[in-house]
Structure formats: C-alpha cells, structure tokens
DRENDO-1510 file (C-alpha; in Angstrom, 1 decimal, always signed):
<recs>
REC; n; res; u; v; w
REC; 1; UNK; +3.6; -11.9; -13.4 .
REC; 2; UNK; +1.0; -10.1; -15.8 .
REC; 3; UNK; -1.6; -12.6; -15.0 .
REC; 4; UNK; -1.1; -11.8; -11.4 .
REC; 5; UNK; -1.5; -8.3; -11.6 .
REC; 6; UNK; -4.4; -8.7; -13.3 .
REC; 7; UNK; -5.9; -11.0; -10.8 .
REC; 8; UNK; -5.2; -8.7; -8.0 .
REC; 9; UNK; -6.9; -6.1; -10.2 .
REC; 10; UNK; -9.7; -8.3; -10.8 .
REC; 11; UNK; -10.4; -8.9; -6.9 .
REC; 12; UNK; -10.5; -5.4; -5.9 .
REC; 13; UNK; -12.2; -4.4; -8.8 .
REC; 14; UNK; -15.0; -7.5; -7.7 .
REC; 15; UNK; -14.7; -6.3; -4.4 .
REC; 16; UNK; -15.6; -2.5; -5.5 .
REC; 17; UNK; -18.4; -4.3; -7.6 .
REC; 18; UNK; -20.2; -5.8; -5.1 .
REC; 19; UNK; -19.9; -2.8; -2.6 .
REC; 20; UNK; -21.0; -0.4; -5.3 .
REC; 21; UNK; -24.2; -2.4; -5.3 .
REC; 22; UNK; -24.6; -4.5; -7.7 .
REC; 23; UNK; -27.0; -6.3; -5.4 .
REC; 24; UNK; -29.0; -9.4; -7.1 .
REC; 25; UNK; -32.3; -7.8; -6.8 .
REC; 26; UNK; -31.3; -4.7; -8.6 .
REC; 27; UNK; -30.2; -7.3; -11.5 .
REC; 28; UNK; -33.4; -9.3; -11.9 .
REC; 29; UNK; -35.0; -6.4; -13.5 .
REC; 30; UNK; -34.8; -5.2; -17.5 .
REC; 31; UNK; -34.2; -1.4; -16.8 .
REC; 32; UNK; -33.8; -1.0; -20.5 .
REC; 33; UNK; -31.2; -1.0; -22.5 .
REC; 34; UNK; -29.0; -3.9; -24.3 .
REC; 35; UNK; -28.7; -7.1; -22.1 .
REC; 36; UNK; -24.9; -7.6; -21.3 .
REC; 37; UNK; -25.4; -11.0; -20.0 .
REC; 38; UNK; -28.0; -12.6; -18.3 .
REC; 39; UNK; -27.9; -15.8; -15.6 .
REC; 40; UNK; -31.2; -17.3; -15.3 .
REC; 41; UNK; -33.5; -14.4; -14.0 .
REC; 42; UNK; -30.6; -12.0; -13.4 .
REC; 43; UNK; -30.1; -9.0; -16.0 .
REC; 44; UNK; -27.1; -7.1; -16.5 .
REC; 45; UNK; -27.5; -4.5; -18.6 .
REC; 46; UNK; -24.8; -2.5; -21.0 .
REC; 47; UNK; -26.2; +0.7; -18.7 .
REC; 48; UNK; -25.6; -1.2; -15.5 .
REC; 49; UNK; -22.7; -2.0; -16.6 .
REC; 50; UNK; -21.2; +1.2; -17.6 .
REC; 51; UNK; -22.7; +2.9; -14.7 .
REC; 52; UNK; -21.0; +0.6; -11.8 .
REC; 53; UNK; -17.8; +1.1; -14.1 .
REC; 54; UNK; -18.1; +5.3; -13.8 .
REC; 55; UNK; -18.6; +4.6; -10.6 .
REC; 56; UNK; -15.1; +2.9; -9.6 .
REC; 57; UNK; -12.1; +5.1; -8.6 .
REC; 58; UNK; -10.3; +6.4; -12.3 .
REC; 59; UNK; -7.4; +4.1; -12.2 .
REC; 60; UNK; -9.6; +0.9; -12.2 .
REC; 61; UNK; -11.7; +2.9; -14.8 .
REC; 62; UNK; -8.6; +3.3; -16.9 .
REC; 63; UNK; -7.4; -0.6; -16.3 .
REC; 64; UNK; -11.0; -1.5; -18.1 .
REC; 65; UNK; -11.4; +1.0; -20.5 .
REC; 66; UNK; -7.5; +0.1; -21.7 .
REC; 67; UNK; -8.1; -3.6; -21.2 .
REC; 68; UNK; -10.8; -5.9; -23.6 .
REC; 69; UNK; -9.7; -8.9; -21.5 .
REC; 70; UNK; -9.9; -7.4; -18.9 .
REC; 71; UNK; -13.5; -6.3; -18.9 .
REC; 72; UNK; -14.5; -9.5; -20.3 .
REC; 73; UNK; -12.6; -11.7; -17.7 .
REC; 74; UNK; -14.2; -9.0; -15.2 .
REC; 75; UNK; -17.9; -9.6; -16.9 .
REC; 76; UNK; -17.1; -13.4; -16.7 .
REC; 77; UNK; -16.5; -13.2; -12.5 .
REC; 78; UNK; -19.5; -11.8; -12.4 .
REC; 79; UNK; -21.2; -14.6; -14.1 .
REC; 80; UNK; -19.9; -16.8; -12.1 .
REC; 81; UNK; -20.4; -14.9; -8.9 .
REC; 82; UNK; -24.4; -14.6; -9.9 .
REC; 83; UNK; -24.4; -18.3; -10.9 .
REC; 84; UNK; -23.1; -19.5; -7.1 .
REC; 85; UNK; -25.4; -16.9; -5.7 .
REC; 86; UNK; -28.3; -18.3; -7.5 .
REC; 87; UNK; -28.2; -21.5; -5.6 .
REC; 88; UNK; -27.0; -20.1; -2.2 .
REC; 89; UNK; -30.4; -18.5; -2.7 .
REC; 90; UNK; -32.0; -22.2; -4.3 .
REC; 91; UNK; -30.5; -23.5; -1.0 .
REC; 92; UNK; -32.2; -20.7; +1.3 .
REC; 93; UNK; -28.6; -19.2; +2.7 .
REC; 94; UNK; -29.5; -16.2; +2.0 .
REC; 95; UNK; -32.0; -16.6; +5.1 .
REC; 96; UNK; -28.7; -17.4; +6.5 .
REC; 97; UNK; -28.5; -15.3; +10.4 .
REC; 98; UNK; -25.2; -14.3; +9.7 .
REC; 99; UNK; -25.3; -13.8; +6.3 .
REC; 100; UNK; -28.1; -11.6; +6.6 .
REC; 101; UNK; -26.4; -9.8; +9.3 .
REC; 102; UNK; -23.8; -9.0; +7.0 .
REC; 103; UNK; -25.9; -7.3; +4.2 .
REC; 104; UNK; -27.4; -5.2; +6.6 .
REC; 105; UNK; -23.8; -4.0; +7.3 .
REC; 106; UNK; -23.3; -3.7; +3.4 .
REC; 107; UNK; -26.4; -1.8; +3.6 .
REC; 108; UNK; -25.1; +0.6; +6.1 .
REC; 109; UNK; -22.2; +1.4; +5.2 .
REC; 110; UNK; -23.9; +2.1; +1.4 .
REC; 111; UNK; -26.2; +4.5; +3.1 .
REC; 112; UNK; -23.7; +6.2; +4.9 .
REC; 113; UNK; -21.6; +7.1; +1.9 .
REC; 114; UNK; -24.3; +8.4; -0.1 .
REC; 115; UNK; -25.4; +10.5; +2.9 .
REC; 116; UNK; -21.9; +12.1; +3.0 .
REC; 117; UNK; -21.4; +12.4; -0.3 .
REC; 118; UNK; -25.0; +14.4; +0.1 .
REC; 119; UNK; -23.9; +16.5; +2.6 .
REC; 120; UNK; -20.1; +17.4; +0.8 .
REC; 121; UNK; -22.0; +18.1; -2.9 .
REC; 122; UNK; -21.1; +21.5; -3.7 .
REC; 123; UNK; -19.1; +22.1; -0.1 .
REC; 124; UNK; -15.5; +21.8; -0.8 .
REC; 125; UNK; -13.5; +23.4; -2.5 .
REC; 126; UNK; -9.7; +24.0; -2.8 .
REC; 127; UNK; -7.9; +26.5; -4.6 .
REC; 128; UNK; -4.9; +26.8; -6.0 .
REC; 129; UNK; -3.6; +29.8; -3.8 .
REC; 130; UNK; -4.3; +27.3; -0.4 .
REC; 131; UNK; -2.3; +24.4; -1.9 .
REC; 132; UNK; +0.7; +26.9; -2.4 .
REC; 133; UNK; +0.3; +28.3; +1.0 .
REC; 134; UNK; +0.1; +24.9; +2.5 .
REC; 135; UNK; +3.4; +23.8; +0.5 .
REC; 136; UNK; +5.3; +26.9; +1.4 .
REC; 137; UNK; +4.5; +26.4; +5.1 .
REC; 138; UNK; +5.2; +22.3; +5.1 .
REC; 139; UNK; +8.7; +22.2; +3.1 .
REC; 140; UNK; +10.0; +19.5; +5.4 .
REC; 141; UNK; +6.9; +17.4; +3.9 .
REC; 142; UNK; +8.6; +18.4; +0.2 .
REC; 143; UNK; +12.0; +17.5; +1.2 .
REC; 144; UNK; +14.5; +15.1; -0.1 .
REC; 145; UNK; +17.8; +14.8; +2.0 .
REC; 146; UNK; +21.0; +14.0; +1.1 .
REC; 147; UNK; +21.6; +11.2; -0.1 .
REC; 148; UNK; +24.5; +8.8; -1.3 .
REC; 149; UNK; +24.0; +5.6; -3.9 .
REC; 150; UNK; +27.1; +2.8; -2.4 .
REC; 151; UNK; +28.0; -0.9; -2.2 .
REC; 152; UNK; +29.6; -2.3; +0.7 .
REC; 153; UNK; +31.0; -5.8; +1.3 .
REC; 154; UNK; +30.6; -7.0; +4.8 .
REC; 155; UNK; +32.9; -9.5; +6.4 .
REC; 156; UNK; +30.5; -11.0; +9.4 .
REC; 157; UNK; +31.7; -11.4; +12.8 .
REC; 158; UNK; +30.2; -13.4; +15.0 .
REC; 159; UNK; +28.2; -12.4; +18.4 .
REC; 160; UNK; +30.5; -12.3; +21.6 .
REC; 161; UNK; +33.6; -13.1; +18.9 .
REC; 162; UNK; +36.8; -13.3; +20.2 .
REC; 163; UNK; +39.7; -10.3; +19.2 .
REC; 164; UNK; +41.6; -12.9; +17.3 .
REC; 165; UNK; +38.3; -13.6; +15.1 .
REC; 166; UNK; +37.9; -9.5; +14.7 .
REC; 167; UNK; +41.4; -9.3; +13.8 .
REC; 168; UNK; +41.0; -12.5; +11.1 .
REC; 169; UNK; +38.2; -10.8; +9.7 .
REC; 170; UNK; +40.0; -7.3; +9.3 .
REC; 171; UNK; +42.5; -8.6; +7.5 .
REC; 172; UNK; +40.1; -10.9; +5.0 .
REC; 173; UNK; +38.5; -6.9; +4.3 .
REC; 174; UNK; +41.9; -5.1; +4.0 .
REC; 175; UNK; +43.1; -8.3; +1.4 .
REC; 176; UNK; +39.9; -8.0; -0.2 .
REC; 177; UNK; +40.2; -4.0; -0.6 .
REC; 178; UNK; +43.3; -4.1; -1.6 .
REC; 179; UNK; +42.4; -6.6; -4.7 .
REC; 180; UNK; +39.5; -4.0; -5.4 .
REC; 181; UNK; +42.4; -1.5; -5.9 .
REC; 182; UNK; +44.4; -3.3; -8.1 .
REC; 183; UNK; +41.6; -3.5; -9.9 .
REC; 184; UNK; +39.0; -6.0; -9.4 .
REC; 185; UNK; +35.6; -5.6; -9.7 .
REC; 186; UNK; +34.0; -4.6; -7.1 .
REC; 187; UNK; +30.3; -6.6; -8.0 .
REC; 188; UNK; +32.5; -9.8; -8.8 .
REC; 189; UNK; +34.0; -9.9; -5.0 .
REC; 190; UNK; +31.2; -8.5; -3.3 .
REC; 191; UNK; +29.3; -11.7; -4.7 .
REC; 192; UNK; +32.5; -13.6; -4.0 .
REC; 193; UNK; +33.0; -13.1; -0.2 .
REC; 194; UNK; +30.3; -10.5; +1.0 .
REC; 195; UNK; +28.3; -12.2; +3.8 .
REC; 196; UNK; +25.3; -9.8; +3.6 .
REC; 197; UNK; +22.5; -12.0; +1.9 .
REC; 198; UNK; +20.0; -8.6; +1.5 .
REC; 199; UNK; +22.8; -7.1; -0.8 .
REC; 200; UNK; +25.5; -9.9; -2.2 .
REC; 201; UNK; +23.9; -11.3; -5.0 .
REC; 202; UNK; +23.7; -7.6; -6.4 .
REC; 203; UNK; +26.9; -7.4; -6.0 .
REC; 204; UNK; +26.8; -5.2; -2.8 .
REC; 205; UNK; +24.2; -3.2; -4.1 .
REC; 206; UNK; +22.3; -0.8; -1.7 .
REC; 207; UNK; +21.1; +1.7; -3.7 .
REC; 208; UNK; +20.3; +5.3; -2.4 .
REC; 209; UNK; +19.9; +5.5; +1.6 .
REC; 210; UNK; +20.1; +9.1; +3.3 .
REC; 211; UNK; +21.4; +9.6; +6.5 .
REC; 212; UNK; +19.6; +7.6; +9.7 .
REC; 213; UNK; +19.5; +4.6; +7.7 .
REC; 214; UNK; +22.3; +3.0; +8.6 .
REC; 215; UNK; +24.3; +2.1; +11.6 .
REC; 216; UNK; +26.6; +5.3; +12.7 .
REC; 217; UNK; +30.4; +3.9; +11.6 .
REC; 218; UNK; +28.8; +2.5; +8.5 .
REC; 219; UNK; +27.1; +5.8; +7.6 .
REC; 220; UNK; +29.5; +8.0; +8.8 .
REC; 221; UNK; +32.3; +6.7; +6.5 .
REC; 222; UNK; +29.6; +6.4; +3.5 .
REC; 223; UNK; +28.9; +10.1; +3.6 .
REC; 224; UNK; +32.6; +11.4; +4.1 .
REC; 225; UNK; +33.7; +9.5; +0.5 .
REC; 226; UNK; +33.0; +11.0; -2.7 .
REC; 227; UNK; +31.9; +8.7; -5.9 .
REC; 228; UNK; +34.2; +6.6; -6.9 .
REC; 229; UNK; +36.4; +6.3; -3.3 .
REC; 230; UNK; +36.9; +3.0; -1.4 .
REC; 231; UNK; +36.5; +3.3; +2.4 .
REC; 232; UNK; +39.2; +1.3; +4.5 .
REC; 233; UNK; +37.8; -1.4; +6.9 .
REC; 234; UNK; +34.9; -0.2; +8.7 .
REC; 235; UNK; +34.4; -2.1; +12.0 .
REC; 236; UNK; +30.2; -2.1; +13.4 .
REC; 237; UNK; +28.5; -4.5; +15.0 .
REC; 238; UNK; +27.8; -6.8; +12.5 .
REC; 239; UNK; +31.9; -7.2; +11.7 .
REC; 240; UNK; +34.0; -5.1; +8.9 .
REC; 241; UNK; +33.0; -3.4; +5.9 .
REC; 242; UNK; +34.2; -2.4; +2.6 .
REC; 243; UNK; +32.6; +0.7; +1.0 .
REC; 244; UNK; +32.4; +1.9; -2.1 .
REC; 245; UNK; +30.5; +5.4; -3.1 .
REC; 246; UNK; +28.9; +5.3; -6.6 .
REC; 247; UNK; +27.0; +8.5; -6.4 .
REC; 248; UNK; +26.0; +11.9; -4.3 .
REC; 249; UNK; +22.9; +13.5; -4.3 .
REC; 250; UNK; +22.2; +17.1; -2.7 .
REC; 251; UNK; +19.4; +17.6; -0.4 .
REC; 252; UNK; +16.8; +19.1; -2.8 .
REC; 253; UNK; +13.0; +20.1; -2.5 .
REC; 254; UNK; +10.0; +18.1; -4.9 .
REC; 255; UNK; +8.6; +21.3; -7.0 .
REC; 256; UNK; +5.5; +21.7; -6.2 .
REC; 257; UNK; +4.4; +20.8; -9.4 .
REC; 258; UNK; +5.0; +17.6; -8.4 .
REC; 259; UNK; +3.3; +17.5; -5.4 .
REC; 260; UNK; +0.0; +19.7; -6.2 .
REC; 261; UNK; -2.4; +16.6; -6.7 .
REC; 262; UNK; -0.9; +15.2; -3.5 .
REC; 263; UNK; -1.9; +18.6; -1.2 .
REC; 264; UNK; -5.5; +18.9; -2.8 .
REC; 265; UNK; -6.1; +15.7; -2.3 .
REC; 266; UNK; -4.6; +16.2; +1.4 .
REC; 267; UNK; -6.8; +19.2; +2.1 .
REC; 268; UNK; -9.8; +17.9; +0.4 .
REC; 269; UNK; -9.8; +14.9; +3.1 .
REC; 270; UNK; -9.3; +17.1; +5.7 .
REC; 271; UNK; -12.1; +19.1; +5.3 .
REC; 272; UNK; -14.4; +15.9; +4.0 .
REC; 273; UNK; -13.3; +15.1; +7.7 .
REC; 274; UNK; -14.6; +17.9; +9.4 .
REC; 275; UNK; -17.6; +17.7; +7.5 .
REC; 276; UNK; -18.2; +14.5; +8.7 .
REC; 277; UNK; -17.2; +15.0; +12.1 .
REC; 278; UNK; -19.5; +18.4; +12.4 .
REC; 279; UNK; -22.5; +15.6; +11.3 .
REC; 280; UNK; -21.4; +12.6; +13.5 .
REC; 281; UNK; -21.8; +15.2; +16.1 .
REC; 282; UNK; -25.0; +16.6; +15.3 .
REC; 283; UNK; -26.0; +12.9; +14.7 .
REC; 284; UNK; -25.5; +11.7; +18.5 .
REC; 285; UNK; -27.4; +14.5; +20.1 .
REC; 286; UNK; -30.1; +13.0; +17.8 .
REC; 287; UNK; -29.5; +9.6; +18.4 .
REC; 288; UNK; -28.0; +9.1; +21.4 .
REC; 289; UNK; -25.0; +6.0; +21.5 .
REC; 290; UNK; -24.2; +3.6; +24.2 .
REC; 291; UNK; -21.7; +1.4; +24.3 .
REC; 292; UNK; -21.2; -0.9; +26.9 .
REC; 293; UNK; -17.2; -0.6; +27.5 .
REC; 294; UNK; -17.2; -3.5; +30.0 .
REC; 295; UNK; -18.5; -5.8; +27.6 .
REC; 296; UNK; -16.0; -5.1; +25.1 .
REC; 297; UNK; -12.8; -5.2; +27.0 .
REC; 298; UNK; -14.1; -9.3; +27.3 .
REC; 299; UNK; -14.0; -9.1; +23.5 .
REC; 300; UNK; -11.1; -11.8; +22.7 .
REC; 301; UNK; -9.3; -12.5; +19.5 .
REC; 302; UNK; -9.4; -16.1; +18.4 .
REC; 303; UNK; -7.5; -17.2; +14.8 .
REC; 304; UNK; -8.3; -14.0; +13.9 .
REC; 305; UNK; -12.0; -13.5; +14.4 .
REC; 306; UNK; -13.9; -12.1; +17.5 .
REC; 307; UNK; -15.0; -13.9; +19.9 .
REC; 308; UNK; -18.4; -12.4; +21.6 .
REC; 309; UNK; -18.4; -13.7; +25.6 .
REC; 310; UNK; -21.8; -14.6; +25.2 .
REC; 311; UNK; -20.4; -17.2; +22.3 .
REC; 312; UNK; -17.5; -18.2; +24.4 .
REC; 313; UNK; -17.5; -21.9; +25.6 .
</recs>
C-alpha cells in the first residue's frame, strides 16, 4: 500500500517535472553548480534541481524534503526518462509531426502561465476582514447537519414479490430483533443474516449519514430513535429493516478557524479569474479568434481520442 502511494506521488510529481520545464535542451548545458547526475550530454544540476523542486506545489515539496527515497527514486525516473529520450532523439522522433505538435502545446500553455502569473504579481490580495465577511454571509457553506451514526440489517425482498414473501420476510426481521433483545450482538447477526453486501461484513455498519441520504421509511425511523434504541421492522423498497442508533450528532457550524485557508484560497481564484478574464478579453480585440463551429460539431469520439473529419475514413 506504501509503495503505491509513493508511485502515485512519483507520477504526478514526474508529470509536474516535465511541465515545469525541465526540457532536454535546458539540461545539456553546465549552468554551474554541482552536477546531480548527468546522462550522456544531459546535465542536471543540484541548482536545477532544487529550483524545479521550489517550484512544485508545497505538499509534493514536503513529500521530497521528508522523503530520501523518495527524491532519489524521483532523480532515478528522471534518469531513465532522459535515457529513453536520448534515443527517441538518436531515432529522429523528435522530428516526429505529432510529437512536435505536442511540445508546441507544452510550450503554450508554459507561456501562458508565466504571462498570468506576470499580470497577477503584486494584484491580489485578501484580507482577513473579507474572509470573515464572506463566512458570515455563506454559513450554509460552513454547515454540518444533523446527523445520526446506525447499523441496520436488511432482510431483501425480491422485485414484484408476492405478500406471502413480504410477510416471510417480516417475520425472519421481527425473529431476528427479537434475538438482538435478548441480547445478541447486533454485528454478529447483522453478518449472519443481513443481505446488504455494502454494509454486512461490518456488521451493519453505516456510519454517520444526515438526512436525504437514505430512502424516507428508512430515514425516518433512523432519526426518531435515540442511541442505543432498536427500530421494529421497517418495510422500503428493498424489503425489511432492522435499525439500531449508535450515535446523535447536532447540526453544528465548522469555526471558521477551520475553514480560513479554504475561503482565501476561494477568493484568491476568484479574483485570479477575473484577472484573467479582464486579459482574455483585452486579448481577442487584439487578436481576433475564429472558430469554425460547423466543423467541430463533426468532431467524433473514437476509443477515447478525437477523431478530426478530415482523418476520418
């Protein structure tokens, strides 16, 4: 499970890597400094190095800086990433059509980010004042409903079941609650007889759920018992149920302590936004855009990629 995580951290951090711009060419160059590893012509230095890392979002910063094999199995994809680039570029892809098409796209969207992140420098800020404002005036956002933590065990009845099977399976409930007062466990049966697979092995286990979560009968009972209380039979769609309550919890609020790093963040893309929508704007009357919306309703999907009409067969 570890290893995995650290794989998945691995690819994105790769990922980030390569969009950040650690282009090939920018390698093949000694800009000073200790050389972290070197393939063939390609130099990465301790600077470069650190740089690209500063320049990742801070909880892949933090998995590196906390992480020695991390950063070395990190440094070691790159190795192997410059190695199978070397003799793409041996082999001439890189004069590849598509491939080439595709780093002008890198390119772009490079250039585009360091163009906003020109034009934001210095414009944003938020204050602490405007995040309380904004909490005070969203408190549904900061809500937590009511909520109550239960079990249940369900005793399935078929679709289009007859009333003889509905009445077979209230009485299997009502045997089985009546066992659970004389003192059963309620886990042991649950994983006996329950036939809800999401929830049986747990022992009927459901956890928290507030109200809209469940279908009306079964929610209805759930919120009218208090912890500890056994629900009789409770006929829904899917047959009879057994509840059991284990705990309540009041509607509350998040403090805004809490929440403070979500709102800035929230306000600071908003504004980011306008920013960039005020320059998209001021942009077209520039360069005027054109798109052809004909054309691109003939745009089909095919195993996932698409399919231009002009490549169509």
């Amino acid at each position: 499970m570890k290893q995995n995580i650290i794989n998945r951290i691995l690819f994105v951090l790769l990922g980030l890597l390569i969009v950040f711009g650690l282009s090939f060419d920018s390698l093949a160059a000694d800009k000073g400094g200790d050389i972290l590893a070197q393939v063939g012509p390609y130099r990465l230095t301790l600077k470069d190095f650190e740089r690209q890392v500063q320049s990742l979002p801070p909880q892949f910063q933090m998995a590196l800086i906390r992480n020695p094999r991390l950063k070395e199995e990190f440094l070691n994809r790159w190795i192997n990433i410059t190695l199978l680039a070397q003799e793409a570029r041996e082999r001439k892809l890189d004069q590849d059509p598509e491939i080439r098409a595709r780093m002008e796209d890198i390119k772009n969207a490079l250039l585009a980010q360091k163009l906003m992140a020109m034009e934001m420098k210095g414009k944003i800020k938020v204050t602490d004042r405007e995040i309380e404002t904004y909490y005070n005036q969203h408190r549904r956002e900061f809500s937590i409903p009511e909520a109550v933590k239960a079990r249940h065990i369900l005793i399935k009845v078929p679709t289009g079941a007859s009333k003889e099977v509905w009445e077979k399976a209230r009485l299997k409930a009502e045997s089985i609650r009546k066992r659970i007062e004389r003192g059963e466990k309620f886990a042991k049966l649950a994983k006996e007889y329950s036939d809800d697979p999401g929830s049986k092995n747990r022992g009927g286990e459901l956890g928290f759920f507030s109200k809209g979560r469940m279908v009306p009968e079964f929610e209805s009972a759930a919120f009218s018992l208090k912890p500890g209380e056994l629900s009789n039979p409770i006929k829904t769609s899917f047959g009879y149920h057994i509840i059991q309550v284990e705990k309540r919890r009041k509607a509350s609020m998040r403090p805004l302590s809490d929440v403070r790093f979500q709102i800035r963040r929230r306000l600071y893309r908003k504004r980011q936004e306008k920013i960039q929508d005020m320059l998209i704007k001021k942009l077209k009357a520039r360069y005027p855009v054109k798109i052809n919306k004909a054309l691109l309703s003939e745009c089909v999907l095919q195993g996932g990629n698409m399919v231009s009409p002009l490549n169509r067969k």
